[in-house]
C-alpha positions as CSV (number, residue, x, y, z in Angstrom):
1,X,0.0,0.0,0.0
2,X,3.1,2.3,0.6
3,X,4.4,1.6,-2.8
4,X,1.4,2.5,-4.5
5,X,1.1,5.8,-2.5
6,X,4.7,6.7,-3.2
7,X,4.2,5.8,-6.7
8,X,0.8,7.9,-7.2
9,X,3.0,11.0,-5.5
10,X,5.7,10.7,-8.0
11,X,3.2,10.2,-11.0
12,X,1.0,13.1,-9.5
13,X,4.5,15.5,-9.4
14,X,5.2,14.3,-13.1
15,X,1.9,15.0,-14.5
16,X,2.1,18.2,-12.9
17,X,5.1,19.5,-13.8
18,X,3.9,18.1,-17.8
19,X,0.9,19.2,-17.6
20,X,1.4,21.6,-21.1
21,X,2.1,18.1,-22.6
22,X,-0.8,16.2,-21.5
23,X,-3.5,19.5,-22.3
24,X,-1.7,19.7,-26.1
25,X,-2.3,15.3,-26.7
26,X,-5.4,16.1,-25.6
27,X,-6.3,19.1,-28.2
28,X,-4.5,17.5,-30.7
29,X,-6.7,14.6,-30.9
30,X,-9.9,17.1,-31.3
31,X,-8.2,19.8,-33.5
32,X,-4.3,19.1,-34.5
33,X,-4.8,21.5,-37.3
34,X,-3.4,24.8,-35.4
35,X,-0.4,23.0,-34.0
36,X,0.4,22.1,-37.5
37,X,0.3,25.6,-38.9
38,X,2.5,26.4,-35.7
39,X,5.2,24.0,-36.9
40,X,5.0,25.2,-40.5
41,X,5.7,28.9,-39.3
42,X,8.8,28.3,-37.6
43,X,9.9,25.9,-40.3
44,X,10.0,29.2,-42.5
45,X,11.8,31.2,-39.8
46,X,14.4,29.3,-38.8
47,X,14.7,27.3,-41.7
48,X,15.4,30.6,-44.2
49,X,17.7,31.5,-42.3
50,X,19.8,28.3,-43.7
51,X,21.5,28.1,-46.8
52,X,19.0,25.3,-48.4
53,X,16.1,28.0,-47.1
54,X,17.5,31.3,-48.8
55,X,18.3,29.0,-52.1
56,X,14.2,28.1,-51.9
57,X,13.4,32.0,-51.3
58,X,11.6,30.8,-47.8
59,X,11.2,34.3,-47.2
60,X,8.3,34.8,-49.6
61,X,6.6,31.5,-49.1
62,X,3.3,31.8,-47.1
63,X,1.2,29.1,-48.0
64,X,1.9,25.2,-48.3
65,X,1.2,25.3,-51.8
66,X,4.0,28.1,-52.2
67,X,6.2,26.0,-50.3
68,X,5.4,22.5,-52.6
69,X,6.0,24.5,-55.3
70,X,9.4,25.9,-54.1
71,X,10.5,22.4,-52.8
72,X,10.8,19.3,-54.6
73,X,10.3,15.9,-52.6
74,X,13.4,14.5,-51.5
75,X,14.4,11.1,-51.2
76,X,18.0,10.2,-49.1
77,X,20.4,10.0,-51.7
78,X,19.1,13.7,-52.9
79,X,19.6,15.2,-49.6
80,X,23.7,13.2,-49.1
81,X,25.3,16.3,-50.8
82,X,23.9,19.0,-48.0
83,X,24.1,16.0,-45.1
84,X,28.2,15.7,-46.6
85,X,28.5,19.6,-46.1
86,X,27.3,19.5,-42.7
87,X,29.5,16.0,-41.8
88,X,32.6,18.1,-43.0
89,X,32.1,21.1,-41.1
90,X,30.1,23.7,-43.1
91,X,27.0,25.2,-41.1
92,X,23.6,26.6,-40.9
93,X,23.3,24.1,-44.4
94,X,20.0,22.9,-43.4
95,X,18.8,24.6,-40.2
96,X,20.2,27.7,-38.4
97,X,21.7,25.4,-35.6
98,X,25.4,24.1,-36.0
99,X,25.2,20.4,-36.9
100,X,27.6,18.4,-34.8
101,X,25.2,14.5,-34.5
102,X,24.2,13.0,-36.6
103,X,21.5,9.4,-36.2
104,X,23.5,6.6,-38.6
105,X,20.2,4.5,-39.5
106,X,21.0,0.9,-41.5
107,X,17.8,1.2,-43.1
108,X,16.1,-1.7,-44.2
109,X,15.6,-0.4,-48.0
110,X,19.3,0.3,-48.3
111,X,22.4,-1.7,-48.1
112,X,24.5,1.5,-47.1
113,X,24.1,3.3,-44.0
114,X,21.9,6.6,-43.7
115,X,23.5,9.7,-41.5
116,X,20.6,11.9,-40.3
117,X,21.7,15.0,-39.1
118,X,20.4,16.4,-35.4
119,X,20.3,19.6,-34.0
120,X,19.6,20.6,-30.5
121,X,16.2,21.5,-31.9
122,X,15.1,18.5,-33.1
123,X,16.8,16.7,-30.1
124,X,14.9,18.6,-28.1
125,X,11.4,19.0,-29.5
126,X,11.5,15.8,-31.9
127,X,13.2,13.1,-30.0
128,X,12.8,14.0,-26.4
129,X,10.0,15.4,-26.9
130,X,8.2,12.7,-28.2
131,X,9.3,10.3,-25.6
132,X,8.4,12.4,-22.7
133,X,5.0,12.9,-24.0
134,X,4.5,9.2,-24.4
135,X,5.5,8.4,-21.1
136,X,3.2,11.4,-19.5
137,X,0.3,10.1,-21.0
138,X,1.2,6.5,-19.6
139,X,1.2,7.4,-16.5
140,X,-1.7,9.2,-16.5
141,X,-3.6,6.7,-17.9
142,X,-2.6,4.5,-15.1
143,X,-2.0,6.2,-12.1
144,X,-0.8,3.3,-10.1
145,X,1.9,3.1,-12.0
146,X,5.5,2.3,-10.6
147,X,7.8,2.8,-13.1
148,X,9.7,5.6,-11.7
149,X,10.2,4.1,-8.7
150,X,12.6,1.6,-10.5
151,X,14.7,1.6,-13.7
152,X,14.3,1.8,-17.5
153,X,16.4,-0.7,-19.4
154,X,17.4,0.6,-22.6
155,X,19.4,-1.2,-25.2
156,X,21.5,1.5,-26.6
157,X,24.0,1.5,-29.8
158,X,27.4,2.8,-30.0
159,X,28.7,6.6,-30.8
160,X,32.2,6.6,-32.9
161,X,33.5,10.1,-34.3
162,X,33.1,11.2,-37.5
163,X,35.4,10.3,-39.9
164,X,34.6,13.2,-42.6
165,X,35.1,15.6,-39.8
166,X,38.5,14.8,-39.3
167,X,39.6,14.9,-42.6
168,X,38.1,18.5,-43.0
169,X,40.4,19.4,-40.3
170,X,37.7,21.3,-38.9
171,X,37.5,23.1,-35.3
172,X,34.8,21.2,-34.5
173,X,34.2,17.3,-33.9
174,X,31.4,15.6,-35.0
175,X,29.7,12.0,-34.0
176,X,27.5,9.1,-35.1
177,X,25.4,6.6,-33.6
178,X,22.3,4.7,-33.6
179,X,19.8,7.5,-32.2
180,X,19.2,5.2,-29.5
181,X,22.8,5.8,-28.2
182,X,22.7,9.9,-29.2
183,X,19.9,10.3,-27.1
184,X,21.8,8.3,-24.3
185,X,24.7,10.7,-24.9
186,X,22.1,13.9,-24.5
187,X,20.3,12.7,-21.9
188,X,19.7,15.2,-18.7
189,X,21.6,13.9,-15.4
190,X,19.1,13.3,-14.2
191,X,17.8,10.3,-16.3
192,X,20.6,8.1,-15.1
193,X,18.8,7.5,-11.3
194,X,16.2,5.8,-13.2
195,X,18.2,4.1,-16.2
196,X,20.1,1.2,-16.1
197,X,22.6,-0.1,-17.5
198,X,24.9,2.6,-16.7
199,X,25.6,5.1,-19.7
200,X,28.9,3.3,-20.2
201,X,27.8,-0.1,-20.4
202,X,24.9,1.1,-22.4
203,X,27.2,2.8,-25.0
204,X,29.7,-0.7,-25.5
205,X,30.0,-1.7,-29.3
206,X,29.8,-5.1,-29.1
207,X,26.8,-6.4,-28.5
208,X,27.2,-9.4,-27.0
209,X,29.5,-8.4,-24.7
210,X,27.0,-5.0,-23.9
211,X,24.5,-8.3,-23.1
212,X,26.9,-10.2,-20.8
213,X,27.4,-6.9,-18.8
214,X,23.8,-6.4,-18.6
215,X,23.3,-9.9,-17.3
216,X,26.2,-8.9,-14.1
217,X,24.5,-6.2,-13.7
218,X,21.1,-7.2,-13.8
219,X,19.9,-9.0,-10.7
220,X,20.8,-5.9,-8.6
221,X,18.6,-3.8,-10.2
222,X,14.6,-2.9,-9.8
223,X,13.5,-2.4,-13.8
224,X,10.0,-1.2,-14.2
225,X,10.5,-0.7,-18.1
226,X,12.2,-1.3,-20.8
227,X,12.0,0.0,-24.8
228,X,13.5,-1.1,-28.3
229,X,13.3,-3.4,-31.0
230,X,11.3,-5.9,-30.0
231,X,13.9,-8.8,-31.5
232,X,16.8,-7.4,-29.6
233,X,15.2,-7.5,-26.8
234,X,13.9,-10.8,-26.6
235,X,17.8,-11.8,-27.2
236,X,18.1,-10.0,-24.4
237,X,15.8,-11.0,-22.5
238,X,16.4,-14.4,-22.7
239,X,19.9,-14.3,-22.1
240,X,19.1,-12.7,-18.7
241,X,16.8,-15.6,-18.3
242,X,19.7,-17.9,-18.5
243,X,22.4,-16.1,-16.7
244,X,19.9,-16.0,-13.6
245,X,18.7,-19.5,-13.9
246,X,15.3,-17.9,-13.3
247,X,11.7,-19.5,-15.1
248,X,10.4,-16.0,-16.1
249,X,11.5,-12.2,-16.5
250,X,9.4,-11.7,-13.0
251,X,11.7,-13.9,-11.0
252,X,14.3,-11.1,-11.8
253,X,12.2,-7.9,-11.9
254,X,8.8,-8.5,-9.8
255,X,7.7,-4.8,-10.7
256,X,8.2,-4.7,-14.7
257,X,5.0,-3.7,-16.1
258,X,6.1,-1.5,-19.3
259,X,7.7,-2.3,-22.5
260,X,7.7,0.3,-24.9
261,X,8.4,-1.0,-28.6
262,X,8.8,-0.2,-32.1
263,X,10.8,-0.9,-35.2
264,X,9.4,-4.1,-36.2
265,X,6.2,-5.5,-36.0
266,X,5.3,-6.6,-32.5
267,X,2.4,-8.8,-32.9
268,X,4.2,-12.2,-33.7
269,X,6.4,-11.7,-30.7
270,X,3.6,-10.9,-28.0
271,X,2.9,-15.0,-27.2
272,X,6.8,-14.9,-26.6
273,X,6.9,-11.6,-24.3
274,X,3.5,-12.8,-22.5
275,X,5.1,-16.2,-21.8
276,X,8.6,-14.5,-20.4
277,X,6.6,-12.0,-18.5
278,X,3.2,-13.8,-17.4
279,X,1.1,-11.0,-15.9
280,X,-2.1,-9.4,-16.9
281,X,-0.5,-6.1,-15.3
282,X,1.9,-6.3,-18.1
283,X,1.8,-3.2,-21.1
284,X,2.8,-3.1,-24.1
285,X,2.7,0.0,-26.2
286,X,4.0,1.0,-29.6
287,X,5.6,4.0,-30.6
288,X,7.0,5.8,-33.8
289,X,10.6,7.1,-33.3
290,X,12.7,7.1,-36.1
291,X,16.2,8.6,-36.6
292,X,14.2,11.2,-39.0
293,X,12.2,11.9,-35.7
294,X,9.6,11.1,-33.4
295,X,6.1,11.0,-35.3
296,X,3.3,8.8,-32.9
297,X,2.6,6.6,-29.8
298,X,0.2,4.9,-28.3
299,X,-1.7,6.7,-26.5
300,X,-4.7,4.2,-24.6
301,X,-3.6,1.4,-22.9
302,X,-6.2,-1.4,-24.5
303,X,-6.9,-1.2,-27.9
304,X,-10.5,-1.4,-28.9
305,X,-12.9,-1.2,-32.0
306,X,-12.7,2.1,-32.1
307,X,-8.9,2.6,-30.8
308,X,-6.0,1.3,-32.9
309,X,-2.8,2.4,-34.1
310,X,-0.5,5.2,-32.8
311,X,-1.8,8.6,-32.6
312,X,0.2,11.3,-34.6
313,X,2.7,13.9,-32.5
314,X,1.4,17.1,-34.5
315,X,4.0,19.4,-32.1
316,X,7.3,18.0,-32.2
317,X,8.7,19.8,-35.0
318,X,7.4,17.8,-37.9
319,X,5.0,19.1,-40.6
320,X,3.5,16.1,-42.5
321,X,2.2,16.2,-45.9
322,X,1.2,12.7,-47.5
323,X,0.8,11.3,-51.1
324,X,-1.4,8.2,-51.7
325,X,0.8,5.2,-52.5
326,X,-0.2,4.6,-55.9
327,X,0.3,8.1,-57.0
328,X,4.2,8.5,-55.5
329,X,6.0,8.1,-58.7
330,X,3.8,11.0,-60.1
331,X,4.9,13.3,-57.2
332,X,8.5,12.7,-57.2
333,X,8.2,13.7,-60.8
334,X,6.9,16.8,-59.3
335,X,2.8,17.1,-59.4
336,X,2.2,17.4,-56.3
337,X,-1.7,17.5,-57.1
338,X,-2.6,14.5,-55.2
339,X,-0.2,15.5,-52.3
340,X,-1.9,16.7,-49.1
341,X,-1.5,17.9,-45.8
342,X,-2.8,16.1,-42.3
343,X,-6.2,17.7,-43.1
344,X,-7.1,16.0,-46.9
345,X,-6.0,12.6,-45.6
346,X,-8.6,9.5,-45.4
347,X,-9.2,6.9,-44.0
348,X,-7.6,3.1,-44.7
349,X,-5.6,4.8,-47.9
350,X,-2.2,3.5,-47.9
351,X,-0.2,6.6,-47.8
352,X,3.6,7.7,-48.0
353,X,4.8,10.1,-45.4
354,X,7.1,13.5,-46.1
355,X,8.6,15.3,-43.9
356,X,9.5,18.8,-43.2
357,X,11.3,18.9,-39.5
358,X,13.7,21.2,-36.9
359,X,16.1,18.7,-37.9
360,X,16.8,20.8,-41.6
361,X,14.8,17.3,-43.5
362,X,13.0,19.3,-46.0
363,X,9.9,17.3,-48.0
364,X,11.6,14.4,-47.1
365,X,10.4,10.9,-48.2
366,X,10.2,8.4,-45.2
367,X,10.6,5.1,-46.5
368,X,7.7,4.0,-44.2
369,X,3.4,3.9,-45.6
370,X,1.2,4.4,-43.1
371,X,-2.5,3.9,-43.1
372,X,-5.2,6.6,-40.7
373,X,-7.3,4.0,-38.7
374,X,-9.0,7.1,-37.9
375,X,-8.8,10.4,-38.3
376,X,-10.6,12.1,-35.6
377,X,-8.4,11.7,-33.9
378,X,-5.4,11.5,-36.4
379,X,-3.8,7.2,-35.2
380,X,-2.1,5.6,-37.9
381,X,-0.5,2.1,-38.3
382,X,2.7,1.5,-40.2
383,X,1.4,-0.6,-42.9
384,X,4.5,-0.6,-45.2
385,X,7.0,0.7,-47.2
386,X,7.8,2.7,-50.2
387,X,10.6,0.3,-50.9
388,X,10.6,-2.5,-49.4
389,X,7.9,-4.4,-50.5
390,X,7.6,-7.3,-52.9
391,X,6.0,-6.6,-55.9
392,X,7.8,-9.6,-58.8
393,X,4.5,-10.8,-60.3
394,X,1.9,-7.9,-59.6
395,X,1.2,-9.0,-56.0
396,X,2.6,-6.1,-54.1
397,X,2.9,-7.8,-50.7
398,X,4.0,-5.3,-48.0
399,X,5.0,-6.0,-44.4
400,X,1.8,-5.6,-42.7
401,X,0.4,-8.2,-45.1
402,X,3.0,-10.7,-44.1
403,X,3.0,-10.0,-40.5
404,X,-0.9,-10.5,-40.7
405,X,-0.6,-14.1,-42.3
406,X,2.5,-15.0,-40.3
407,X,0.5,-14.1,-37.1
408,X,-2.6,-16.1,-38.0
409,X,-0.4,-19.3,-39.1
410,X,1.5,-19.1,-35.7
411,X,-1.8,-19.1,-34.0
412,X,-3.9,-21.7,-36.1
413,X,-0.4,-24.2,-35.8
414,X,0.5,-23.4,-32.1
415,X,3.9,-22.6,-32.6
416,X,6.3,-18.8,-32.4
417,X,8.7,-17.1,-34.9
418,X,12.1,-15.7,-34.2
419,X,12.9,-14.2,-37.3
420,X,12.1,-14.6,-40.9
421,X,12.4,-12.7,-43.9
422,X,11.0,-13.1,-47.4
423,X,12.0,-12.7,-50.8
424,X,10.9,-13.8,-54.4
425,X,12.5,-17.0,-56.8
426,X,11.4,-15.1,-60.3
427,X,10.1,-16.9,-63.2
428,X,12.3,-18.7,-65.3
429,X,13.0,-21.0,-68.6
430,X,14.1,-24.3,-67.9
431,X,16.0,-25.5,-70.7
432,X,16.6,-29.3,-69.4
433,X,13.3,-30.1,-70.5
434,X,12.4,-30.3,-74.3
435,X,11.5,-26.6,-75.5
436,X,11.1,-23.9,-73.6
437,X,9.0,-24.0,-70.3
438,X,8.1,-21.2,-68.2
439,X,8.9,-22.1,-64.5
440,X,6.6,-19.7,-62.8
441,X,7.7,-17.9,-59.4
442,X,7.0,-18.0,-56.0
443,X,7.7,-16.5,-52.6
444,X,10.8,-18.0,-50.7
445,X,10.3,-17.5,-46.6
446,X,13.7,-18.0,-44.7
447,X,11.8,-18.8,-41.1
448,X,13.7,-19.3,-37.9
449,X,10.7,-21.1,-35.7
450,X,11.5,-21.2,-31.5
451,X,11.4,-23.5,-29.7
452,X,12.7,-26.1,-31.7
453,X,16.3,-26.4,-30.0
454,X,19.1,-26.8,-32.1
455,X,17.1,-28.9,-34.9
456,X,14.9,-28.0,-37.6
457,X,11.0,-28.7,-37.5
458,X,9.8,-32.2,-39.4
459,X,9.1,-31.9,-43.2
460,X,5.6,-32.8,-41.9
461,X,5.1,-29.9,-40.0
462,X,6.9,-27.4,-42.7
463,X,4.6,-28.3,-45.8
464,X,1.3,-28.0,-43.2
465,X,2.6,-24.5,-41.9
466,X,3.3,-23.2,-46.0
467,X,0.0,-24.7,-46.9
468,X,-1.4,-22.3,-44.0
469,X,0.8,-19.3,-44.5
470,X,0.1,-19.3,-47.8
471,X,-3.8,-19.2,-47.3
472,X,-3.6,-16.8,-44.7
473,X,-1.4,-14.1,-47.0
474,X,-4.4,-15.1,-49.8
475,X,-6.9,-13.6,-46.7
476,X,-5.0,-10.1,-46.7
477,X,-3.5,-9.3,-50.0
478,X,-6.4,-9.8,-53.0
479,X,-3.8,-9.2,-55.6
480,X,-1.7,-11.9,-54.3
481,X,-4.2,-14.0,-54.1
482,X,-5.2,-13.1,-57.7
483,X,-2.0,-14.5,-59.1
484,X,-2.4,-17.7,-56.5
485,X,-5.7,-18.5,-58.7
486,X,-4.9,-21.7,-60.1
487,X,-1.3,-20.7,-60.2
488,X,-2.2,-18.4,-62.6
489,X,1.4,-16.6,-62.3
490,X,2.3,-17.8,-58.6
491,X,3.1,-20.9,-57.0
492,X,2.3,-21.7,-53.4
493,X,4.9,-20.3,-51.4
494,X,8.0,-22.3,-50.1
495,X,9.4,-22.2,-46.2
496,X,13.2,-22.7,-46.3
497,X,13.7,-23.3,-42.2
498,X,16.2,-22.1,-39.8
499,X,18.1,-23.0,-37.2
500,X,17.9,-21.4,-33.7
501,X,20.3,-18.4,-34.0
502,X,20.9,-18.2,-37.3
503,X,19.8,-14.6,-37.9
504,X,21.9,-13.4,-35.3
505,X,24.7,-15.0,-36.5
506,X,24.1,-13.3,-39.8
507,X,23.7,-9.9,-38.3
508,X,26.8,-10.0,-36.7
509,X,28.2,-11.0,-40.2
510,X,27.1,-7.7,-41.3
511,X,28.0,-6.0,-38.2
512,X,24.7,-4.8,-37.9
513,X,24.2,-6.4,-34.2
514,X,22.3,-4.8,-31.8
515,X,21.4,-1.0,-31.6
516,X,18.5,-0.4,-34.2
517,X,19.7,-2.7,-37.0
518,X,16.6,-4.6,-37.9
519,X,16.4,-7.5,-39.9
520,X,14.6,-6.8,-43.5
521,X,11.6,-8.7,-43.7
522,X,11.0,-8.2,-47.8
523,X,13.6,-8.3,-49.9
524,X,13.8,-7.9,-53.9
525,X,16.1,-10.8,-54.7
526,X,17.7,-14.0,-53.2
527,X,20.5,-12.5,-52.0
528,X,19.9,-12.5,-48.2
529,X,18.6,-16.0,-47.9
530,X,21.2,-17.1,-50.1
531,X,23.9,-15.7,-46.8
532,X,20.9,-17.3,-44.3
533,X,21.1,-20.9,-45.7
534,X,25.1,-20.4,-46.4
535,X,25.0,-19.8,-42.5
């Protein structure tokens, strides 16, 4: 009873102090319009006071359609040639803030590594913001909350200095990381009483050995939450699990009741969380940070008919405009006639995002679609990709129709799903046979199953769980399961499985363990489960 006094104190003091933040979530859901027009106007102030904004006149732009017309949309590899000015020195290229971080994304679309630059601004109002208004509404949703009366796990990434920087032999030094680990770097003192690991453990490279120092460290300490990728995590987790000897994740940490995810899809991992952490007192909530910034969370604690998806941050320094996905090619040609703000979006459209932050990103293409599951208020769900996305016979299968069929074949066959990751075997002529034949594609899934040791599941079970999988992705795609019709350009899809571990040992191949490195789920060719089966 003392706890849960102390605790509503602390949470009352919290809310109190953020009450600003909890008054704007709740205006934004009724009427998110003014904050955007907010955002927009200092976007034209401090931004044209930057190079990129006096070469775009910002001055005499008023108007969003002035300011489409002024700026084309901008994918990464446009925007590399100002991001390389500010990673050798040169400032106020995209923002009137020196540039001195910068986020190093992997990306899941692209084989090289993305640098986002950050300035305090966007640190501040994107990033920090974001969080802190996540976690405000948390706790005032549930008021008995403990979790700052412990400690908030968080798996952070690495910072290394940056090599262009040097080489400009410039007066300043510059860094990168996973944003994860900038944030760590920025964080006020007074967030390490109620983190753990500490900021140096939480900042070691190697990730297995960041784990292992973790797992020391771990028994000592009273974690009430924890946030990431949801994979990484349950590496984590689970090596914790076997360091301590303990059954489940409450054996270790009795008062653990948050876990704040996002990055992948969660939905196939929440049997495997709900099994290491078995209490109904247990939530889970999704949020929207990206090294570009900070763009939605969660904000109820049980979904419902009428409550799903993330509901947008419309006052964190990002002004959103969105393009329909089926007319993007036609806007990054430059008619921007089926581009609209937050306002003209609808319902269940599959949309592309761009971006306009206090970071200096300027009509900036996410790589993410999103879909509105409603718009008043404004909650979207991350229903895809602008490039990663499978798309080799007119089927056009994106992640959240794969997660949805993966999920459903999991459930119908009683079994859980490390990893996976997809890609297509294309059509083809085989020549062996008399004439010319036309071998017709299919999908190829590279599936690491749990709970299966260090073996591989029977043959038996394989064919059964394809047969299902491949019904279930016919359920939520109809153009895939227009080419499924009697084969009519498809054949059923084919599981290639894993062994435990496998996808870790191939991350660490591509030193991409750890951090925010996520494993692509769609792929256009072969040539990641070609490396998986090699493993």
């Amino acid at each position: 009873m003392a706890k849960h006094r102390l605790a509503r104190v602390i949470n009352s003091v919290v809310a109190g102090y953020y009450k600003g933040y909890l008054k704007e979530t709740d205006q934004s859901r009724v009427n998110p319009m003014p904050f955007q027009r907010q955002v927009f106007r200092k976007l034209m102030g401090c931004g044209g006071e930057s190079q990129f904004g006096k070469e775009h006149k910002f001055q005499n732009i008023r108007t969003v359609e002035q300011f489409q017309k002024a700026v084309p949309i901008a994918r990464y590899d446009d925007m590399v040639p100002y991001f390389d000015r500010l990673r050798l020195g040169e400032r106020y290229v995209l923002w009137n803030q020196p540039v001195n971080w910068f986020a190093k994304s992997s990306g899941t679309s692209s084989a090289k590594s993305k640098y986002i630059p950050i300035t305090p601004d966007s640190l501040k109002y994107m990033h920090f913001g974001g969080m802190t208004r996540m976690l405000v509404n948390y706790v005032h949703l549930n008021k008995d909350s403990g979790i700052f009366c412990g400690k908030a796990l968080t798996l952070g990434g690495s910072i290394t200095p940056d090599e262009l920087r040097r080489t400009a032999n410039s007066s300043s030094k510059a860094y990168y990381g996973d944003l994860s680990a900038v944030m760590l770097v920025h964080s006020p003192k007074i967030v390490e009483w109620v983190r753990f690991p500490k900021k140096s453990t939480a900042l070691i490279g190697d990730f297995d050995k960041k784990v292992e120092m973790i797992c020391r460290e771990a028994t000592r300490q009273n974690v009430t939450s924890f946030s990431g990728v949801p994979s990484w995590n349950m590496i984590l987790m689970n090596r914790v699990l076997e360091y301590t000897g303990k059954s489940n994740l409450l054996e270790v940490w009795p008062n653990l009741e948050l876990f704040m995810h996002g990055g992948i899809g969660f939905d196939h991992y929440r049997s495997m969380y709900e099994q290491l952490i078995p209490t109904s007192s247990m939530h889970y909530l999704e949020n929207y940070n990206a090294s570009e910034g900070y763009f939605a969370f969660q904000d109820y604690l049980q979904s419902s008919a009428d409550r799903q998806g993330m509901l947008l941050t419309v006052n964190t320094g990002v002004f959103y405009e969105f393009v329909p996905f089926s007319k993007l090619n036609d806007a990054l040609a430059g008619d921007n006639s089926s581009v609209v703000p937050l306002e003209g979006v609808r319902k269940d459209e599959n949309y592309a995002i761009i971006i306009s932050t206090y970071g200096g990103l300027w009509r900036y293409l996410l790589e993410d679609c999103v879909k509105f599951t409603s718009i008043a208020p404004y909650r979207i769900i991350i229903s895809g990709r602008t490039k990663l996305y499978i798309n080799a016979f007119g089927e056009e299968v994106m992640i959240d129709n794969a997660e949805k069929a993966l999920n459903s074949a999991c459930h119908i066959c009683g079994c859980d799903v490390n990893e996976f990751t997809v890609a297509p075997e294309f059509m083809k002529i085989d020549r062996s046979r008399p004439g010319e034949r036309l071998l017709k594609g299919y999908h190829i899934w590279a599936i690491e199953f749990s709970q299966t040791g260090d073996g591989l599941p029977s043959s038996e079970f394989v064919e059964k769980f394809a047969e299902i999988l491949d019904r279930e992705l016919r359920k939520t795609n109809s153009d895939y399961d227009a080419k499924r019709t009697n084969d009519a350009t498809m054949h059923r899809l084919v599981i290639k499985p894993l062994r435990t571990g496998t996808f870790v040992k191939w991350m660490e191949n591509r030193g991409k363990l750890g951090g925010q490195n996520k494993v692509p789920r769609l792929w256009r060719d072969k040539t990641f489960i070609d490396q998986l089966t090699d493993i």
